[in-house]
BAVEXLUM-252357 format. One record per residue (C-alpha): x, y, z; residue in one letter. Coordinates in steps of 0.1 Angstrom, whole numbers, plus 5000, padded with zeros to 4 digits. Layout:
N
XYZA
...
END
This chain:
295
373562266619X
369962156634X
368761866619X
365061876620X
362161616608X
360261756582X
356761826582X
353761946554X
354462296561X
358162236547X
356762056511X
357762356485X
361262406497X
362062056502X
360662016465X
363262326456X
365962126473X
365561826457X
363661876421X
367262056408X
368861726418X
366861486404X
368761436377X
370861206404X
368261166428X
365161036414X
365560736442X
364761006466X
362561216451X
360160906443X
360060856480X
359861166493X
356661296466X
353161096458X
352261056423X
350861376423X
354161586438X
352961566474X
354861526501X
354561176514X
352461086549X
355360836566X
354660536591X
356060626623X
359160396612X
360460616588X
361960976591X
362761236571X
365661506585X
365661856572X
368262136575X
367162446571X
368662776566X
367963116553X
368463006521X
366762706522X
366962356531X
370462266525X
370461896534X
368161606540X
368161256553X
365360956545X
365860696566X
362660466557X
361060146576X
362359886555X
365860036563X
366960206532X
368460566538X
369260836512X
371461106524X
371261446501X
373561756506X
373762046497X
376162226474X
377762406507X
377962076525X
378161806497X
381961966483X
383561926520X
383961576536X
385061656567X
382161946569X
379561676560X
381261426587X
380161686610X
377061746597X
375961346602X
377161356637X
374861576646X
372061376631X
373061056652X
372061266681X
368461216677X
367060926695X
365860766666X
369260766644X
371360666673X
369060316672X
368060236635X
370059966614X
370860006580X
370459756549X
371559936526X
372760326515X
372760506485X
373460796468X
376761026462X
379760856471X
381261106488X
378161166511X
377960786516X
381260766533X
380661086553X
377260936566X
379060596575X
381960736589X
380060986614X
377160696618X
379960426624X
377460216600X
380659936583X
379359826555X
379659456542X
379359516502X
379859846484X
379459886452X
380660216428X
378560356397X
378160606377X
375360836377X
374560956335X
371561156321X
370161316293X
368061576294X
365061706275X
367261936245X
369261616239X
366661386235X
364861666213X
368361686194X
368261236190X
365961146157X
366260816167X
364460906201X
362061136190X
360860806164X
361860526173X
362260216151X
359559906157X
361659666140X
365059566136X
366759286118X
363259126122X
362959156162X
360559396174X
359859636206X
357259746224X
355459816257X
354859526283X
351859486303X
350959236328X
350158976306X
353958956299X
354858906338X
355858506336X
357758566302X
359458816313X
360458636346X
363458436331X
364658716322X
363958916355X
366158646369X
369058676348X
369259026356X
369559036388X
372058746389X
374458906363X
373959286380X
372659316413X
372859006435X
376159016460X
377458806479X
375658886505X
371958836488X
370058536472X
367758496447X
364058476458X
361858406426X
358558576449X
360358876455X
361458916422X
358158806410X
356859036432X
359159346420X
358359276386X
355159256387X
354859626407X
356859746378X
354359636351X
351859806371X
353560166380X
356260186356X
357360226321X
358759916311X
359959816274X
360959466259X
362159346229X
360859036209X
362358736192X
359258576177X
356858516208X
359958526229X
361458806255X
365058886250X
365459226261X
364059446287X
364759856295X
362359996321X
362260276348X
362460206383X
361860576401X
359860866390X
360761206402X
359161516393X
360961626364X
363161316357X
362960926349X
365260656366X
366160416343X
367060046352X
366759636350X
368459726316X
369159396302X
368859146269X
370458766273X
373958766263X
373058556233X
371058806219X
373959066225X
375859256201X
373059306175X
372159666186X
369059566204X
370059746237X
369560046224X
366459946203X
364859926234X
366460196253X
365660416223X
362060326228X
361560386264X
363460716259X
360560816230X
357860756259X
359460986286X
360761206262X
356761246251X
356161316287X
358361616287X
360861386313X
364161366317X
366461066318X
368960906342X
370360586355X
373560486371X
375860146359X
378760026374X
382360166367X
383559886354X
380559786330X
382360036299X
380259816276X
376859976290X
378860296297X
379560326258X
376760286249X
374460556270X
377460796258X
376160716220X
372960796232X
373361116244X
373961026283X
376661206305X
378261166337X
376761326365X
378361186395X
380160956416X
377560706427X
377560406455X
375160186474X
375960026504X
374959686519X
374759576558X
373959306580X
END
């Protein structure tokens, strides 16, 4: 179990590690490949751990600058906690591992825990989801999908651009108060300016209209190879119960299913509102999901 940083020479079996996963681990995959399904060139801040075998990499490790880390196992190391445990402990050996802090950690529950245990990282917040996706026969199967409505009950959806970014700010806002702020985190209008704004520009993002106004936003917020992260899936609670969640989601979907994509996301456990209503659409579970927070 030699952990080893990964180099160019390693870029078509880490993409046959991870590509099969995607459907879980587009987070990853969008920061592990450029736009045009490179590996990445990292700052000397940020690391990426390979284990290889004759097989094949069977795990891998992004620990990134800004102190993010993805942990991503294997099938032979990903079914046995105490195994992966192991497996971790051998990565804290390297110099680098032993010092770097952690803001936050996400991806399979299980091979969060085993990662934090081995690490001794104790997290402040953590939060359980879901991971769901559809792929490409089901969204050929969906009419709605493959033409999607532009109006309903007099609203109307379509693609944002930049010229939307201070409309949809209110609404960036509300999102990330009602889903993703803890207790631990404030709001910080730049930042989420800021985020917004970088998704107009390199993602797919989706809003629905009242009129002149925003009240409902789907859009992507990772981009693998083969599959679509969906997110910041949200329309003002007034506006709720009218269907126009999935108006929008049904649009968004049409776009990446014309691309050939597919589609996944993750929502919290307890949301069985938003879980409902990806199951109408066609999404299924995938996985046990969690992200953890530290200070």
């Amino acid at each position: 179990m030699l952990w080893e940083r990964a180099g160019s020479q390693d870029e078509a079996s880490i993409k046959a590690f991870i590509v099969p996963k995607e459907h879980y681990a587009a987070a990853i995959s969008q920061r592990v490949f450029n736009s045009r399904g490179g590996l990445r060139k990292f700052d000397a801040k940020t690391s990426l751990f390979v284990i290889k075998e004759k097989t094949g990499i069977e795990a891998l490790t992004l620990l990134t600058s800004n102190g993010s880390v993805f942990p991503l196992l294997g099938d032979k190391y990903a079914g046995d906690g105490e195994l992966a445990a192991r497996l971790f402990k051998e990565l804290a050996k390297d110099h680098f591992v032993a010092f770097y802090r952690p803001s936050v950690c996400m991806g399979a529950e299980k091979q969060l825990a085993a990662i934090q245990e081995a690490l001794g990282w104790q997290a402040e917040v953590s939060i359980d989801y879901d991971t769901m996706s559809m792929d490409l026969l089901v969204m050929a199967g969906n009419s709605h999908i493959k033409t999607p409505a532009a109006f309903l009950h007099g609203y109307t959806c379509r693609a944002a651009s930049l010229a939307d970014l201070d409309e949809l700010l209110p609404l960036a806002e509300a999102y990330e108060r009602a889903e993703v702020l803890t207790r631990i985190h404030f709001y910080n209008h730049a930042t989420s300016k800021a985020l917004q704004k970088s998704s107009l520009a390199k993602q797919l993002v989706y809003i629905v209209c009242h009129g002149d106004r925003i009240v409902g936003r789907a859009q992507t917020n990772a981009q693998g190879i083969g599959w679509y992260q969906l997110g910041g899936i949200f329309v003002y609670p007034a506006y709720r119960g009218m269907g126009l969640g999935k108006f929008v989601l049904e649009a968004i979907l049409s776009d990446i299913f014309k691309m050939q994509k597919g589609a996944c996301l993750f929502v919290k456990k307890a949301n069985s509102t938003a879980i409902s209503l990806y199951k109408r659409l066609g999404f299924i579970k995938t996985a046990d999901y969690r992200i953890s927070y530290f200070v």
